[in-house]
Biotite code that builds the C-alpha atoms (Angstrom):
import biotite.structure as struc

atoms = struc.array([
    struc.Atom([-1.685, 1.524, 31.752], chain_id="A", res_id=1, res_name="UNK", atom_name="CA", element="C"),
    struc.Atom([-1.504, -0.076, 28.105], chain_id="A", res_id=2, res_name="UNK", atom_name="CA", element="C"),
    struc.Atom([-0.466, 1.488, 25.363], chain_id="A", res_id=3, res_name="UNK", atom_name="CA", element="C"),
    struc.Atom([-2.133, 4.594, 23.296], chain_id="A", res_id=4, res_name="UNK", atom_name="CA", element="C"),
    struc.Atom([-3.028, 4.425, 20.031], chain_id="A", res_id=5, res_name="UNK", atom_name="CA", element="C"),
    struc.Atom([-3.060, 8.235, 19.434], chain_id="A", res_id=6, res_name="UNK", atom_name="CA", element="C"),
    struc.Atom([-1.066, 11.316, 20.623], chain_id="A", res_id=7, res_name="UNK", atom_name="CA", element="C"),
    struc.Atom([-3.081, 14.610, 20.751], chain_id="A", res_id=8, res_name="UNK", atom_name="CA", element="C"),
    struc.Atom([-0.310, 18.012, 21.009], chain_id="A", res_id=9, res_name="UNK", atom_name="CA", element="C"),
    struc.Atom([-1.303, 21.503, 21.594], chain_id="A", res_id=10, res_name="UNK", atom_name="CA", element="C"),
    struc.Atom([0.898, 24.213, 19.469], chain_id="A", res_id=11, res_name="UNK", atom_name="CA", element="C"),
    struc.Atom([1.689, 26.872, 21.439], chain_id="A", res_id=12, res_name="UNK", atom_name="CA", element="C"),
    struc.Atom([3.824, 26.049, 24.397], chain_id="A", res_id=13, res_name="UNK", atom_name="CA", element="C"),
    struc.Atom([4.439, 22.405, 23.535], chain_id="A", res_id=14, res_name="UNK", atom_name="CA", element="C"),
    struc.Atom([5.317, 22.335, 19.680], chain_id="A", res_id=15, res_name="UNK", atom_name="CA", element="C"),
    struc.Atom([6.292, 25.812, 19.515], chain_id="A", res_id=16, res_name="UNK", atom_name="CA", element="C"),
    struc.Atom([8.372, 27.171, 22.418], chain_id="A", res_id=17, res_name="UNK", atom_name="CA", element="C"),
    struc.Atom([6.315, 30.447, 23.046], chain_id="A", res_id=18, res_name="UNK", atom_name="CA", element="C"),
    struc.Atom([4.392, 31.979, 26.307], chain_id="A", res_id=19, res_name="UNK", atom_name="CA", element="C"),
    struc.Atom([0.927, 32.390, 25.040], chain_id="A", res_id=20, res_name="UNK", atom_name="CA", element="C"),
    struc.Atom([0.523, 34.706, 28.185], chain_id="A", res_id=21, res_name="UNK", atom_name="CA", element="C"),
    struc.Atom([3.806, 36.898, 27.881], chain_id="A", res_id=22, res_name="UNK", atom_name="CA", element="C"),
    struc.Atom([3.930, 37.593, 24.259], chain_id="A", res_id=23, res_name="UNK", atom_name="CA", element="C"),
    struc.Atom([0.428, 39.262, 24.109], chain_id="A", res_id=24, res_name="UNK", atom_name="CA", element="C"),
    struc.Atom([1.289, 41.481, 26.733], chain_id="A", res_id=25, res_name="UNK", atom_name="CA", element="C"),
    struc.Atom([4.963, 42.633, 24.753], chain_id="A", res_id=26, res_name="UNK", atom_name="CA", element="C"),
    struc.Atom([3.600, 42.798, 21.239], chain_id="A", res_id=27, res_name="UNK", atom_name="CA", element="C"),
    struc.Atom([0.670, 45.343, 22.733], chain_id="A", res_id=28, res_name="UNK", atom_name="CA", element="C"),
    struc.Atom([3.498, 47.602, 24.959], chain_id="A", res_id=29, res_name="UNK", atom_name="CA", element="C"),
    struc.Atom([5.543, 47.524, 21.662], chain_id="A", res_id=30, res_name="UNK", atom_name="CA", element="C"),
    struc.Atom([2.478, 48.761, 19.328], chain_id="A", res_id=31, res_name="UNK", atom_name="CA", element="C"),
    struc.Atom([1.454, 50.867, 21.232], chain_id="A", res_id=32, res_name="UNK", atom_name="CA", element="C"),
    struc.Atom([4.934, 52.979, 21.591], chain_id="A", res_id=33, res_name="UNK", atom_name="CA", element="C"),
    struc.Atom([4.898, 52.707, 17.761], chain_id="A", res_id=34, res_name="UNK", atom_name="CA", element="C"),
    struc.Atom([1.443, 54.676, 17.684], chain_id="A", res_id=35, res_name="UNK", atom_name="CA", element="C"),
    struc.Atom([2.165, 56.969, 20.772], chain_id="A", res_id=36, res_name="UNK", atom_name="CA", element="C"),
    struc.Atom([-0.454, 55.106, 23.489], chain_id="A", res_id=37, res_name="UNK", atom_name="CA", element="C"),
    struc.Atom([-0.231, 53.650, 26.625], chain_id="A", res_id=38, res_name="UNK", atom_name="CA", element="C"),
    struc.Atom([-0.528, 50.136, 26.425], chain_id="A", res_id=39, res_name="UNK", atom_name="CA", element="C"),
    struc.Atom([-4.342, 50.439, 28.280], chain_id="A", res_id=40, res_name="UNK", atom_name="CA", element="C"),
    struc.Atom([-5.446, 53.161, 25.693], chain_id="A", res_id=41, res_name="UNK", atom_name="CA", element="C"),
    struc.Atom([-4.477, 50.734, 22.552], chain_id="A", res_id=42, res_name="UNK", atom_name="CA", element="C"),
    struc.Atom([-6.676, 47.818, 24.867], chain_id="A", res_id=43, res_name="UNK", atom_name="CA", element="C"),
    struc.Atom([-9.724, 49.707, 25.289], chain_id="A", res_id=44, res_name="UNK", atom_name="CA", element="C"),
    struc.Atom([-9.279, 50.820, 21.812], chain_id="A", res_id=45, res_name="UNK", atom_name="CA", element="C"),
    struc.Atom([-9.629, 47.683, 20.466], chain_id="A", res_id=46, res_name="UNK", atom_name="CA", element="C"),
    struc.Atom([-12.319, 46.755, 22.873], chain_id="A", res_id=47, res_name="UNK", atom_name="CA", element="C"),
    struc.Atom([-14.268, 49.238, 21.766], chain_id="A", res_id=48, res_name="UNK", atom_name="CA", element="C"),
    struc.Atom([-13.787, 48.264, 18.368], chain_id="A", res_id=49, res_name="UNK", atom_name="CA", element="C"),
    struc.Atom([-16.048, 45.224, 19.045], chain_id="A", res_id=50, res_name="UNK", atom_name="CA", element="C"),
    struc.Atom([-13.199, 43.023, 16.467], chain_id="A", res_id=51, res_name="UNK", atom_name="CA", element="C"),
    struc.Atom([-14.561, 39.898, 15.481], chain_id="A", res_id=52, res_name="UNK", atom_name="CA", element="C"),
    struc.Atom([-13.541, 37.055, 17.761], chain_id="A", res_id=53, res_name="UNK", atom_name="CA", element="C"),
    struc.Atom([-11.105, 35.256, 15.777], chain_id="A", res_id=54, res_name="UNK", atom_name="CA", element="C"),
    struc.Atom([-10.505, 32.470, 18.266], chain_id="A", res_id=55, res_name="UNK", atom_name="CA", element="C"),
    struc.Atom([-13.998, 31.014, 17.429], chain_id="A", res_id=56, res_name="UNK", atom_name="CA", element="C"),
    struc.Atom([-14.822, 32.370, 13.612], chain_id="A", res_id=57, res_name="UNK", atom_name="CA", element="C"),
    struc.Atom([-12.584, 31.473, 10.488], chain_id="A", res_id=58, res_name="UNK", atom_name="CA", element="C"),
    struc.Atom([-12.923, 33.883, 7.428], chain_id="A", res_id=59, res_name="UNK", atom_name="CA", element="C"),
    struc.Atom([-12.337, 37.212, 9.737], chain_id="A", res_id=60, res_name="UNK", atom_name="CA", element="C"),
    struc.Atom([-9.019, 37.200, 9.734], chain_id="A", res_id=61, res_name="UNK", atom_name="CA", element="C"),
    struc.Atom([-8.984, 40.768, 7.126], chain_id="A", res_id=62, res_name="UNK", atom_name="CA", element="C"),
    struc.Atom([-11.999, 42.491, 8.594], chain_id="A", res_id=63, res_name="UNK", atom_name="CA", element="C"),
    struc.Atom([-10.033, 41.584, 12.710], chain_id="A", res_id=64, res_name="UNK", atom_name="CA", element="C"),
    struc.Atom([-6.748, 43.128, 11.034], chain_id="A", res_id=65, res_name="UNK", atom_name="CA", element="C"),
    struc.Atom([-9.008, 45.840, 9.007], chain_id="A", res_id=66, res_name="UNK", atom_name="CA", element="C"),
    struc.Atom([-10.816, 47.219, 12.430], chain_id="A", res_id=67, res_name="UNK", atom_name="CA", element="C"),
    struc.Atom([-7.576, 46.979, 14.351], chain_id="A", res_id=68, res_name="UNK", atom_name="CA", element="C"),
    struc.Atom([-5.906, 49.540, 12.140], chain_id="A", res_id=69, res_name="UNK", atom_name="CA", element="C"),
    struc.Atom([-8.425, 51.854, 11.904], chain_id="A", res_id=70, res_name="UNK", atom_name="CA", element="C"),
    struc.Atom([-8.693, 51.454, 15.866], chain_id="A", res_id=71, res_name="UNK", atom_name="CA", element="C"),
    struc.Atom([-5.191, 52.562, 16.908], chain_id="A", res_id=72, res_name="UNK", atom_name="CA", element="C"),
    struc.Atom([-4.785, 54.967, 13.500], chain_id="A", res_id=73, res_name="UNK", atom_name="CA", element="C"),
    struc.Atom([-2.216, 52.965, 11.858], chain_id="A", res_id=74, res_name="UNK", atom_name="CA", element="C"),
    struc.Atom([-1.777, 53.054, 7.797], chain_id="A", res_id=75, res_name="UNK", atom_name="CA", element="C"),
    struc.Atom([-1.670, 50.400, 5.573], chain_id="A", res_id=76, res_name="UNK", atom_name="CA", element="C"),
    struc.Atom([2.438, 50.155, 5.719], chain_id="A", res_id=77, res_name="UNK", atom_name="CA", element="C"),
    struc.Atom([2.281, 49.970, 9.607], chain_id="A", res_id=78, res_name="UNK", atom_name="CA", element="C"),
    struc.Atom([-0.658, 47.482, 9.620], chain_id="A", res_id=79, res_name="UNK", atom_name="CA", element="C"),
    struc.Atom([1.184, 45.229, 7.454], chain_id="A", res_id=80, res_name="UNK", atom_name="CA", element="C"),
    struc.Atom([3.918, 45.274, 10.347], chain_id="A", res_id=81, res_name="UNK", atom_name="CA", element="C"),
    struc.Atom([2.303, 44.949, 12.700], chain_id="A", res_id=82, res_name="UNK", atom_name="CA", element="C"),
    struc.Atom([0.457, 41.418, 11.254], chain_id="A", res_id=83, res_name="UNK", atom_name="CA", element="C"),
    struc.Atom([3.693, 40.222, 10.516], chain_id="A", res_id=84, res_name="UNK", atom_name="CA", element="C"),
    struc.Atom([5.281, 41.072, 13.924], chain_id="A", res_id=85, res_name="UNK", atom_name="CA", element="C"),
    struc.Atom([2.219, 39.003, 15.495], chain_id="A", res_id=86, res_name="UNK", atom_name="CA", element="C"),
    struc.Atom([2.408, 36.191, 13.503], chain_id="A", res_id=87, res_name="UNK", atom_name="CA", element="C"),
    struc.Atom([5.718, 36.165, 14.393], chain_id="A", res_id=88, res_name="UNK", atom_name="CA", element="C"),
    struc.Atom([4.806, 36.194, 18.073], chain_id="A", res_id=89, res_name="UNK", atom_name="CA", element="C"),
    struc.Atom([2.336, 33.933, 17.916], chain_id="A", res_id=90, res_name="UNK", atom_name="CA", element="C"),
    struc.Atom([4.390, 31.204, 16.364], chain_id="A", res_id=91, res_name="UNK", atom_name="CA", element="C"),
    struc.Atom([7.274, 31.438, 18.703], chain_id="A", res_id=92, res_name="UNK", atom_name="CA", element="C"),
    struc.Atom([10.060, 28.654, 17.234], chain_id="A", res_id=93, res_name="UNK", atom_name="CA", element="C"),
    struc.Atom([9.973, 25.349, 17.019], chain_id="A", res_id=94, res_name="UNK", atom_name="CA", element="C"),
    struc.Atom([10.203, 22.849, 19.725], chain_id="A", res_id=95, res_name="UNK", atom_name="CA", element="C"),
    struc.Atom([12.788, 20.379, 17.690], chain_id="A", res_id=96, res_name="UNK", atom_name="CA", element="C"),
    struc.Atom([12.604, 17.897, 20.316], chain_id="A", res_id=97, res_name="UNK", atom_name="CA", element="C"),
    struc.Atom([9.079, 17.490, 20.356], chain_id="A", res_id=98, res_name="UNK", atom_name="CA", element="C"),
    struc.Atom([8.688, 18.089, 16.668], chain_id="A", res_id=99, res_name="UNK", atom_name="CA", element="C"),
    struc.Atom([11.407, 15.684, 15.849], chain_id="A", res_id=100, res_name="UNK", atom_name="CA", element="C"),
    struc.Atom([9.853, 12.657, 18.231], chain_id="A", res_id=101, res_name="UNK", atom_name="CA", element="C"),
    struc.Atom([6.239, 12.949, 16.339], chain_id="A", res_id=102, res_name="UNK", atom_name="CA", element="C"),
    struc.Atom([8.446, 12.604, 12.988], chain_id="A", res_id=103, res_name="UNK", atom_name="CA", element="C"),
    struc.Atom([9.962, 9.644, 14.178], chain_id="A", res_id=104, res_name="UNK", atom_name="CA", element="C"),
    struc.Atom([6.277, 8.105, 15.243], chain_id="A", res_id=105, res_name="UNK", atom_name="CA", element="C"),
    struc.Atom([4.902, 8.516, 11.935], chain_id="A", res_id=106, res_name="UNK", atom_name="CA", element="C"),
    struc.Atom([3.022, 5.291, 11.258], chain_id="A", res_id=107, res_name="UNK", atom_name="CA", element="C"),
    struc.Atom([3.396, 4.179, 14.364], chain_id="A", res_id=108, res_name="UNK", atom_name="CA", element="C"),
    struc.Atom([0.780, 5.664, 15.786], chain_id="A", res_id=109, res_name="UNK", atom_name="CA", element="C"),
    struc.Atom([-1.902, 8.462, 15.044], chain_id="A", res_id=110, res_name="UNK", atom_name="CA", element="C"),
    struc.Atom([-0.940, 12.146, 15.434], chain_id="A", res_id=111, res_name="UNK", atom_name="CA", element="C"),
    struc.Atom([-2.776, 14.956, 15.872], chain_id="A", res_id=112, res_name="UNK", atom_name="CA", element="C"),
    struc.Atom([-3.545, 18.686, 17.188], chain_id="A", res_id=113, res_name="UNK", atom_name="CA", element="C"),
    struc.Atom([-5.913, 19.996, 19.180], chain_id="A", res_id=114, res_name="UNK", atom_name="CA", element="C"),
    struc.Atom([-4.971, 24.099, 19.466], chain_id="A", res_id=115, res_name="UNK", atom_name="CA", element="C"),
    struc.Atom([-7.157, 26.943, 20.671], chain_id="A", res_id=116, res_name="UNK", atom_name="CA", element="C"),
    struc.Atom([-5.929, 29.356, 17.879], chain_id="A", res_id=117, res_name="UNK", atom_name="CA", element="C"),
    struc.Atom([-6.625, 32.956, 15.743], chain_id="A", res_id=118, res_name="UNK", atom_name="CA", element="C"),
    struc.Atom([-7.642, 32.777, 12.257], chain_id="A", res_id=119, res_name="UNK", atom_name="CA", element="C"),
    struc.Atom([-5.189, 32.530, 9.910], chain_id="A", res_id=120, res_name="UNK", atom_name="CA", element="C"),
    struc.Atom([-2.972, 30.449, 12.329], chain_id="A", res_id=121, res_name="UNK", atom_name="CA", element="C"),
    struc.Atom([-3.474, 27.155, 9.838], chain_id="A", res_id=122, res_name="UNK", atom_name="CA", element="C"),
    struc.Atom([-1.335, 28.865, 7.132], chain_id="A", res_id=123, res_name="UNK", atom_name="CA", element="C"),
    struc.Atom([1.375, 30.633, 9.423], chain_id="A", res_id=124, res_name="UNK", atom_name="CA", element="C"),
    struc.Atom([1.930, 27.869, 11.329], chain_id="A", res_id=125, res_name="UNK", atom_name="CA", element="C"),
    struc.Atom([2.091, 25.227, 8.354], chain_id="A", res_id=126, res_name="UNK", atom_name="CA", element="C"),
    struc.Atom([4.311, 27.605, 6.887], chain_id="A", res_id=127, res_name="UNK", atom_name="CA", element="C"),
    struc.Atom([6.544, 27.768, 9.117], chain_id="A", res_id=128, res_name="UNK", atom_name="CA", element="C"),
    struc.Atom([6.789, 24.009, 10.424], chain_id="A", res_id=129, res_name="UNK", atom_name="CA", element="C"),
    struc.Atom([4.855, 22.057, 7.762], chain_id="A", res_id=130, res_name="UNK", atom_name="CA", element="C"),
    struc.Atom([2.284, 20.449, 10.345], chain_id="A", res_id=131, res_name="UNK", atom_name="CA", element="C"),
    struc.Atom([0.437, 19.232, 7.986], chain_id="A", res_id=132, res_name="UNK", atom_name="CA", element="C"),
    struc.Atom([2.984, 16.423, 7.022], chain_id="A", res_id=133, res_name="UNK", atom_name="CA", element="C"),
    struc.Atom([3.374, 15.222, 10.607], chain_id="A", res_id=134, res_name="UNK", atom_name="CA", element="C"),
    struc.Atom([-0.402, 15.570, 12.190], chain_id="A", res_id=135, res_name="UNK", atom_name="CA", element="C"),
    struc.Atom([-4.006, 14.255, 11.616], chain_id="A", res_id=136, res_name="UNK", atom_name="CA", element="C"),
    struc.Atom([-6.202, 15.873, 12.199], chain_id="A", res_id=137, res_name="UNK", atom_name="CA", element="C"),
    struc.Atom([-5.159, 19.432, 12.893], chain_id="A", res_id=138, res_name="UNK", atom_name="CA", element="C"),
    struc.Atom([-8.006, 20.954, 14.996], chain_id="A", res_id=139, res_name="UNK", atom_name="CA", element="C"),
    struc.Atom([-8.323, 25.047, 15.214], chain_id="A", res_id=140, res_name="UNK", atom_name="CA", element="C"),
    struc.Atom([-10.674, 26.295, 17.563], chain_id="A", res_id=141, res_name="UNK", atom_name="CA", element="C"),
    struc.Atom([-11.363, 28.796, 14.861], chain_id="A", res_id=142, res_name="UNK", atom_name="CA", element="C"),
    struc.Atom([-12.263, 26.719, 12.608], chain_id="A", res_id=143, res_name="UNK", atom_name="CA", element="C"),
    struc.Atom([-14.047, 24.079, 15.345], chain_id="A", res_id=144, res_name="UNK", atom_name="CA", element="C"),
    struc.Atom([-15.660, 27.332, 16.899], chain_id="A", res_id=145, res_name="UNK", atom_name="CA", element="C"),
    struc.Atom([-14.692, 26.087, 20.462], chain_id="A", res_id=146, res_name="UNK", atom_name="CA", element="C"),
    struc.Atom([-11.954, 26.451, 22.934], chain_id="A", res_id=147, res_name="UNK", atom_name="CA", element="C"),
    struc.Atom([-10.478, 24.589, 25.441], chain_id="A", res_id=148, res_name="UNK", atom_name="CA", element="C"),
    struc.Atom([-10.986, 23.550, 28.280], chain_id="A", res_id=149, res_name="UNK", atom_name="CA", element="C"),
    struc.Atom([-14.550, 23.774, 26.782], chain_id="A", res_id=150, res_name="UNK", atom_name="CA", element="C"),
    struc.Atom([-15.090, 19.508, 26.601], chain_id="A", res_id=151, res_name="UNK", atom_name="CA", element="C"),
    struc.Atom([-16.777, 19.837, 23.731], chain_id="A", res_id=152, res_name="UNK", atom_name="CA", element="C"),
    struc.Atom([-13.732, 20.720, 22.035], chain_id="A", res_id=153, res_name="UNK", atom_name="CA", element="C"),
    struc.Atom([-11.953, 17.131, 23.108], chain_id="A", res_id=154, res_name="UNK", atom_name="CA", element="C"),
    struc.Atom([-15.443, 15.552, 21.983], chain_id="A", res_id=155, res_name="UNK", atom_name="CA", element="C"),
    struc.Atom([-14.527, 16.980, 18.672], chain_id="A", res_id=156, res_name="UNK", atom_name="CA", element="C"),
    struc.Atom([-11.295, 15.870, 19.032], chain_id="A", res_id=157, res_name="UNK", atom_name="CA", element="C"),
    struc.Atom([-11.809, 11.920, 19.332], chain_id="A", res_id=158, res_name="UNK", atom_name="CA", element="C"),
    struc.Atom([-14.487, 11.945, 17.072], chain_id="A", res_id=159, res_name="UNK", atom_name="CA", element="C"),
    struc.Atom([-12.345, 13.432, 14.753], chain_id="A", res_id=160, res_name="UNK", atom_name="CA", element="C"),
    struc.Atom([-9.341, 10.708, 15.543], chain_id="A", res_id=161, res_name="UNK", atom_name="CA", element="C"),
    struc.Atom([-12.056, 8.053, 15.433], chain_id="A", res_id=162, res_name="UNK", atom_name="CA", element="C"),
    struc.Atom([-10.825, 7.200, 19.287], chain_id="A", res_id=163, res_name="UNK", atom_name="CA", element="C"),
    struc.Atom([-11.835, 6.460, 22.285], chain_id="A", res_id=164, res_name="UNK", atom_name="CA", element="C"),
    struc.Atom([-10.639, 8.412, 25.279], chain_id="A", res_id=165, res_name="UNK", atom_name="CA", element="C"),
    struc.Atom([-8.453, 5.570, 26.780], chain_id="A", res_id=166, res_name="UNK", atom_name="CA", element="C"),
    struc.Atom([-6.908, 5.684, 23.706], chain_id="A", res_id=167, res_name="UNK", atom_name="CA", element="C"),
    struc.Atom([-5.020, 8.711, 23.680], chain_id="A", res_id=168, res_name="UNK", atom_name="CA", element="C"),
    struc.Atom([-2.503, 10.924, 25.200], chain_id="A", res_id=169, res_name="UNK", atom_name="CA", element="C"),
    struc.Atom([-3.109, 14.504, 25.601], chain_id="A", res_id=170, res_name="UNK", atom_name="CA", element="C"),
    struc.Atom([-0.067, 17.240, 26.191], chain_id="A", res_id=171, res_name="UNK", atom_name="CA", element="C"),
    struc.Atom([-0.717, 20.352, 27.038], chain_id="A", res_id=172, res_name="UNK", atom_name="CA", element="C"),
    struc.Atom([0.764, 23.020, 28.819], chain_id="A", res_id=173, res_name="UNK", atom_name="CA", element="C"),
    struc.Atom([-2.365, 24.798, 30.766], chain_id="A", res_id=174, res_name="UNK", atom_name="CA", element="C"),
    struc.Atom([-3.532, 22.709, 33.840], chain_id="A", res_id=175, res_name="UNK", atom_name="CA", element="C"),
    struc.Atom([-6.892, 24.251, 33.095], chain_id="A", res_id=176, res_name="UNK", atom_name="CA", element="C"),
    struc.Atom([-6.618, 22.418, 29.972], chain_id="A", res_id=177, res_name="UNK", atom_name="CA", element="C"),
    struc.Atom([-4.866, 19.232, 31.233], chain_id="A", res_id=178, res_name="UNK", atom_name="CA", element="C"),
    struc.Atom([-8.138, 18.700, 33.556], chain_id="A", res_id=179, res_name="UNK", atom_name="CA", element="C"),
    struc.Atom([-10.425, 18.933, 31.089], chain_id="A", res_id=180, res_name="UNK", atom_name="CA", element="C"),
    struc.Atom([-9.298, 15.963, 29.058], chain_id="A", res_id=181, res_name="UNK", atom_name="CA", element="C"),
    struc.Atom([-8.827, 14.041, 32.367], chain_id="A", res_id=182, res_name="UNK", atom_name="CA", element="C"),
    struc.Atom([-12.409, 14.509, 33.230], chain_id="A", res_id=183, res_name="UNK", atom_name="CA", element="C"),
    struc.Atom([-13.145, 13.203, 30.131], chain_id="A", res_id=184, res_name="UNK", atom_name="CA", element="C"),
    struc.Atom([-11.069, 9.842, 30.921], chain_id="A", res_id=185, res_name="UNK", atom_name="CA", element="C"),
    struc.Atom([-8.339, 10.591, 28.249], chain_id="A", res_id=186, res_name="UNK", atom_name="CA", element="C"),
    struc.Atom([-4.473, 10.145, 29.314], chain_id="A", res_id=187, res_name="UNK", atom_name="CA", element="C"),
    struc.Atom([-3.050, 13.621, 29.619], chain_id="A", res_id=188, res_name="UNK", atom_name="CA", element="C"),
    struc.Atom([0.418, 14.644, 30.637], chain_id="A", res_id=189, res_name="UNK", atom_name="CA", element="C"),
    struc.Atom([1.147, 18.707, 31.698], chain_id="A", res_id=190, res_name="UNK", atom_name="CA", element="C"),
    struc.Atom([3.961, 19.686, 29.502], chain_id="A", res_id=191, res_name="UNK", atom_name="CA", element="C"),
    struc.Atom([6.610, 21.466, 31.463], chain_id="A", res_id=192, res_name="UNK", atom_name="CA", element="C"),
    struc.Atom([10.287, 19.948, 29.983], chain_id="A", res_id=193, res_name="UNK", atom_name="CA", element="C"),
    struc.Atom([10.985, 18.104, 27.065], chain_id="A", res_id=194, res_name="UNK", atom_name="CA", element="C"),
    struc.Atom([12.739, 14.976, 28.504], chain_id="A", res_id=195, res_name="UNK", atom_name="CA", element="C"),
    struc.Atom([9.915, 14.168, 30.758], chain_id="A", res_id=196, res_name="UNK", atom_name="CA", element="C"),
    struc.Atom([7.294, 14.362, 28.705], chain_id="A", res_id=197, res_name="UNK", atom_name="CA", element="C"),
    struc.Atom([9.813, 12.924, 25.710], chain_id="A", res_id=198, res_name="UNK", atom_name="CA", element="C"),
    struc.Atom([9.595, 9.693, 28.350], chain_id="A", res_id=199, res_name="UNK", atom_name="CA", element="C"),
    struc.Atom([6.335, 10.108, 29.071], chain_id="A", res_id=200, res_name="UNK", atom_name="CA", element="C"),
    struc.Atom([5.530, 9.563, 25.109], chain_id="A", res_id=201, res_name="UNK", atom_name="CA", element="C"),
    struc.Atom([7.920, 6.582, 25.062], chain_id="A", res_id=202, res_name="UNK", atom_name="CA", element="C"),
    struc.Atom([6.394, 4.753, 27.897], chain_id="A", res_id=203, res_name="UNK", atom_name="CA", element="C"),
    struc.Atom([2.641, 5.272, 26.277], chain_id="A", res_id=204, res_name="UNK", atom_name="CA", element="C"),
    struc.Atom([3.834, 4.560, 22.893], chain_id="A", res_id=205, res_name="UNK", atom_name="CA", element="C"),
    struc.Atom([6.209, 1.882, 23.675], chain_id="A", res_id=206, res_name="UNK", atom_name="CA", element="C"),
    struc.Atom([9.184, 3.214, 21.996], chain_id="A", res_id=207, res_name="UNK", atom_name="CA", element="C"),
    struc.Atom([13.247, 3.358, 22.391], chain_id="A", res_id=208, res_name="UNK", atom_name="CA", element="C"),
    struc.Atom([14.281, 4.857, 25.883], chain_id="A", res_id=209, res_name="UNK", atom_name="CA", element="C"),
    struc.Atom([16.776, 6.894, 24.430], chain_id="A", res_id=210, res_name="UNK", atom_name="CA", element="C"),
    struc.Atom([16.018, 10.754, 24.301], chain_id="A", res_id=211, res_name="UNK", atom_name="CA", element="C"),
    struc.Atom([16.881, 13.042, 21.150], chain_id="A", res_id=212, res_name="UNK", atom_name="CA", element="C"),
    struc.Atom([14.652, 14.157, 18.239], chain_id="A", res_id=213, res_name="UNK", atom_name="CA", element="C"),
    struc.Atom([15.515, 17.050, 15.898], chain_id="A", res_id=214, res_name="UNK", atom_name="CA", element="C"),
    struc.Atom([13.739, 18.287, 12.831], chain_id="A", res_id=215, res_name="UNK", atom_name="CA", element="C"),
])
């Protein structure tokens, strides 16, 4: 294959090292010792809160945080926690290797994100790791109002980049997601270390052969 002219990263699980199915599952048992539930009773709870979905909506992130506290009967102190112990969460840490690599591609070929996401996840996460200064475009599904694998979200995506699908590499760490972009005809790799898919970058981009990259 020849080489790409774009590189398209999802956040959690491939720039951030974080289990976007484990965390969920601790940061509800933890809240809902805090608050004296079982971790089902603080779920339907908040089910039957009917929250906003802030996967697919942008400008919900107070009333989502507003209806979860009045759901599990936490006050305003504990609320605040309990954002900031999510966002935390949700962010994980930094992948440096993975970070560091898109640094060092900076003008040498386009950069962007394509992350299913929660509202408010633009400013946490550029926060945190300054994506904006390394990736463009950044793509939220809540601010795109679709997730993947949905392919409408990768048909945002290359319009967006202004590419065609040939033209770019797609990492990811959900097969579900991984297949999606395939079926599409864009180059996808399934993130599962960061030397192989640090080589699999360098062989699509044409760079060094020598692994490293740090923020």
């Amino acid at each position: 294959m020849g080489r790409i002219r774009w590189l398209l990263f999802d956040v959690g699980g491939v720039l951030e090292r974080v289990d976007d199915d484990e965390w969920p599952v601790r940061f509800g048992e933890r809240w809902a010792a805090r608050v004296g539930l079982t971790p089902e009773e603080l779920d339907r709870r908040i089910a039957a809160a009917a929250l906003p979905d802030s996967s697919i909506r942008s400008g919900v992130e107070e009333e989502y945080w507003s209806g979860f506290g009045a759901a599990i009967g936490a006050d305003a102190a504990m609320l605040a926690e309990i954002r900031s112990d999510f966002w935390d969460a949700y962010c994980g840490t930094a992948n440096e290797a993975l970070l560091g690599e898109a640094r060092s591609l900076v003008g040498e070929v386009g950069l962007a994100i394509l992350s299913n996401s929660g509202d408010g996840a633009r400013e946490e996460e550029e926060r945190r790791y300054g994506f904006s200064r390394v990736f463009d475009p950044i793509l939220y599904s809540h601010e795109t109002g679709v997730n993947k694998p949905d392919p409408r979200a990768f048909g945002i995506a290359l319009e967006a980049m202004g590419a065609d699908a040939a033209e770019v590499l797609f990492l990811d760490d959900r097969q579900d997601n991984i297949e999606a972009a395939q079926a599409l005809g864009i180059r996808a790799h399934l993130h599962r270390d960061d030397a192989a898919t640090l080589q699999v970058i360098r062989d699509a981009v044409g760079t060094r052969d020598t692994l490293g990259g740090a923020l």
